[in-house]
N, C-alpha and C positions, 0 to 999 in steps of 0.2 A: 682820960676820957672814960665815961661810963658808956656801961654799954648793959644793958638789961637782956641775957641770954636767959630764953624761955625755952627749957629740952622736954618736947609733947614728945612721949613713946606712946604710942595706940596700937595695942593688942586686940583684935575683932576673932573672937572664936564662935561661928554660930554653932548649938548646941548639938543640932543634927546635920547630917549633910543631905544631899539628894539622891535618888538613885536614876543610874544613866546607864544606857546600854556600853556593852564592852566591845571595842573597837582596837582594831589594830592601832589607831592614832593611839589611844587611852595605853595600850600594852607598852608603845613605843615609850611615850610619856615617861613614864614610871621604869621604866628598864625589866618589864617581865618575859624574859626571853628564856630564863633557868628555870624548869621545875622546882627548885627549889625559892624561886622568886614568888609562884603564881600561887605556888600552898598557903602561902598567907595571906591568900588576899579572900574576901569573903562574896562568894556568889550570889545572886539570888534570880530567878524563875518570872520575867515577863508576862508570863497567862498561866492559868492550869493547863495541865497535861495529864489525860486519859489514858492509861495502859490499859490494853483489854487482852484476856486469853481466853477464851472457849475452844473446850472439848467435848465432842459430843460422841457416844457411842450408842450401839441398839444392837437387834436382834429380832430376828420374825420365827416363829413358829408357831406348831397347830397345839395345842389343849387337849387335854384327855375327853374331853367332848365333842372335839370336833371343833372347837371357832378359832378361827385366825387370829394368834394374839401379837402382836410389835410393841417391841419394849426400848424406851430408850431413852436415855438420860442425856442430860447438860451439865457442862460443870461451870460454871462462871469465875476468872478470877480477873477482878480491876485494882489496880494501883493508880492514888489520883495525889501526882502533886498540884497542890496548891500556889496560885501565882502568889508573889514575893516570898514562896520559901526558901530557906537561907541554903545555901551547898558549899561543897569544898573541891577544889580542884585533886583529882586521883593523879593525870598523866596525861601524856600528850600523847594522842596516836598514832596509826603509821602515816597519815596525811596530813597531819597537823591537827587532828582534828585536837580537843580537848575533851577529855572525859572526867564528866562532872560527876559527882556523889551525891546524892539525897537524905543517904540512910549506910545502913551499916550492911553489908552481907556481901559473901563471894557473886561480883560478876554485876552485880545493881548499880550502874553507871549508867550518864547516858552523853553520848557523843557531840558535842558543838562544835562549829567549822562557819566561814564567813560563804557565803554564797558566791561571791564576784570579788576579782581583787580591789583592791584600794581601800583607802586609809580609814574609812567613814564606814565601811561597811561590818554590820554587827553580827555576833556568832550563833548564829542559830541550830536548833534541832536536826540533826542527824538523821535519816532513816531513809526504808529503800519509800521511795515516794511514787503509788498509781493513785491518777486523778481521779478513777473512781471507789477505791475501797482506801482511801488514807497512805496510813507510813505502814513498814515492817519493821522491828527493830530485836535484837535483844538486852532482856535486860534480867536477872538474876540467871544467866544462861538459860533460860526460855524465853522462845518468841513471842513479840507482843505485837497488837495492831496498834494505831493511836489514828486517833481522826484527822481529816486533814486541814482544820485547825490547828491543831496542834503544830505546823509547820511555819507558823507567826510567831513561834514560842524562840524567847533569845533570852541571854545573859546580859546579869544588868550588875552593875559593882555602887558601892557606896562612895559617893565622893564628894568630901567636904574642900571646901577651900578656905585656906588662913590666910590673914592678909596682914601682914606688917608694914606700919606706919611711922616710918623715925621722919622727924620734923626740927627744925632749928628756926626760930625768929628770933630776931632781934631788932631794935626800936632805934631808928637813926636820930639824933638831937641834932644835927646839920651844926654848921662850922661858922663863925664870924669873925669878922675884918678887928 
């Protein structure tokens, strides 16, 4: 009998993947339950995120002439990450939360945690949250505000999908009497 065996292997590797929020389903998926599992996975930053710090100081006194002088300075300092900046996971909190990295320096993390339980729900920004002045947070061990905006802001991971395709045909010639 012949028999014509055609062996199609289809290898489909698209060249980028997408990026999707990070989800407890997503962590289960993949087995990231070990700090040592989540360090290698590569972060990135759903929206920007405004850090702001001002300090202001002054002083009032009189002038050798006599006129009322107040003095008083602003000091401004903002940190602005930019959405789809890339991060690395530092550690896991004392709530679970995760503590993401941006950049290099003692204490410059910033806190993500899922808001509600279940599977589907994504890890967002961390901070003490009033409706009306935004978050508090620290972040290089000084307090920072961040708008409250910023409270949309979640983790998103690269995720490509491979898809193997092993295939067998073979071409029947049917049987005669």
């Amino acid at each position: 009998m012949k028999y014509v065996i055609v062996l199609l292997v289809g290898l489909l590797f698209s060249a980028c993947g997408s990026k999707v929020p990070f989800t407890n389903n997503i962590k289960e998926e993949f087995g990231l339950d070990a700090e040592k599992q989540v360090k290698r996975v590569q972060f990135y930053i759903s929206q920007t995120i405004i850090l702001q710090r001002v300090k202001q100081s002054g002083s009032q006194g009189t002038a050798e002439n006599g006129v009322l002088v107040t003095n008083s300075s602003k000091q401004e300092d903002r940190v602005t990450i930019q959405a789809q900046t890339p991060a690395i996971f530092e550690s896991f909190g004392p709530n679970g939360d995760m503590m993401i990295r941006f950049e290099v320096g003692q204490g410059r993390v910033l806190s993500f945690n899922v808001r509600q339980a279940g599977n589907d729900s994504k890890y967002y920004l961390v901070a003490a949250w009033d409706m009306n002045r935004g978050g508090e947070l620290t972040y290089g061990n000084e307090k920072y505000t961040v708008q409250s905006s910023a409270g949309n802001a979640y983790l998103m991971v690269m995720l490509k999908k491979l898809q193997k395709t092993k295939r067998q045909d073979r071409v029947v010639k049917g049987m005669k009497v």
